[in-house]
C-alpha positions as CSV (number, residue, x, y, z in Angstrom):
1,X,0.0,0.0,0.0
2,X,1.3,3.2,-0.8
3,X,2.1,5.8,2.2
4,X,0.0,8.7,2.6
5,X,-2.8,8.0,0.1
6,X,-5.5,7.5,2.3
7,X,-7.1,9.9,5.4
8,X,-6.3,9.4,8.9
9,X,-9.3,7.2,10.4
10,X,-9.7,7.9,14.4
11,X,-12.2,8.6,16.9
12,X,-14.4,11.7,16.6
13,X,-17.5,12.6,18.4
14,X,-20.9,13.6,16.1
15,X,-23.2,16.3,18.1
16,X,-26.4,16.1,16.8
17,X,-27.8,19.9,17.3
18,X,-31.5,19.2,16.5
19,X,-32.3,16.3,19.2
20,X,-29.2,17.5,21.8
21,X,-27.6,14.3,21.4
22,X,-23.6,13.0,20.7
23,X,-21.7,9.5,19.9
24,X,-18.6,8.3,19.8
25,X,-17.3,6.8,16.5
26,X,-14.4,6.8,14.4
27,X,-14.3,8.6,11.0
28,X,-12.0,10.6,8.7
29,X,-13.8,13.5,9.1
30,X,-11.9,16.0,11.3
31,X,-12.9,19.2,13.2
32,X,-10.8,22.1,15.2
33,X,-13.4,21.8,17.6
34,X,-13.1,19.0,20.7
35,X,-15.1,17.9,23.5
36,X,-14.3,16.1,26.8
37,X,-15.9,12.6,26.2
38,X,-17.6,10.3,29.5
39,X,-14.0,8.5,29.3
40,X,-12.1,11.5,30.0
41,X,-10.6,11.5,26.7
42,X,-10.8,14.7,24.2
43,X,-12.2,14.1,20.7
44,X,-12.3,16.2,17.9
45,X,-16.4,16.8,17.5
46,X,-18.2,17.2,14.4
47,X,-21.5,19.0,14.4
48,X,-24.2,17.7,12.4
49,X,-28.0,18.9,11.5
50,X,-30.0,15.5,11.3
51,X,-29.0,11.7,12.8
52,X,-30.4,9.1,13.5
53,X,-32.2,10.1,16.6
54,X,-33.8,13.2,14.8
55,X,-34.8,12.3,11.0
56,X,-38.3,11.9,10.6
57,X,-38.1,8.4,9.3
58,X,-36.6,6.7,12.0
59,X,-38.4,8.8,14.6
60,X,-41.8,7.6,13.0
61,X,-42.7,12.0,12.8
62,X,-43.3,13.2,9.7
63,X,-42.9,17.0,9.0
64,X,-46.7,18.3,7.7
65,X,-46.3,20.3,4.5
66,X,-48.6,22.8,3.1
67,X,-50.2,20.6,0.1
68,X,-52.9,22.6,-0.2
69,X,-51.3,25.6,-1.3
70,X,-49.6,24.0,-3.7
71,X,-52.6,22.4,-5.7
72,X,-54.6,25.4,-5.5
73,X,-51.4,27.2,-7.0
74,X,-51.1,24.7,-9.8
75,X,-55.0,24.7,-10.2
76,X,-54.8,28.6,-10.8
77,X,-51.7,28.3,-13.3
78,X,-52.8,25.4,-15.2
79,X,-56.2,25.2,-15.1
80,X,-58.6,23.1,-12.8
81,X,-60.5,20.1,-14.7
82,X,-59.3,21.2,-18.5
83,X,-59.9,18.4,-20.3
84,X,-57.6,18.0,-23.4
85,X,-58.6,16.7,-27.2
């Protein structure tokens, strides 16, 4: 195997912003920022906007969108009921 080729691969901490919650695992990705960890250790931690614990699919919540106003919008543009030939 050639020398240098591939990133370092160590243990980094992911914060999960939306749910308040962090895990220890190890990844190339890398960060300026650290946190002490339970073991006493410090890890380089990574900030992230959705995990497991937050996306709406493993949570079982879905986010409600606003379906409404878009058919009435493509109603208006298009045309409701045209029928064509």
């Amino acid at each position: 195997m050639k020398k240098d080729t591939h990133p370092s691969y160590g243990p980094v901490v992911f914060r999960d912003r939306a749910a308040n919650h962090t895990f220890l695992t190890r990844s190339t990705m890398t960060s300026e920022k650290t946190i002490e960890w339970e073991d006493g250790n410090t890890y380089p931690v990574v900030d992230v906007e959705i995990s497991n614990v937050s996306h709406p699919f493993y949570t079982g919540t879905a986010r409600v969108l606003d379906t409404a106003g878009r058919v009435e919008k493509f109603e208006k543009r298009y045309g409701a009921g045209k029928k064509r030939g």
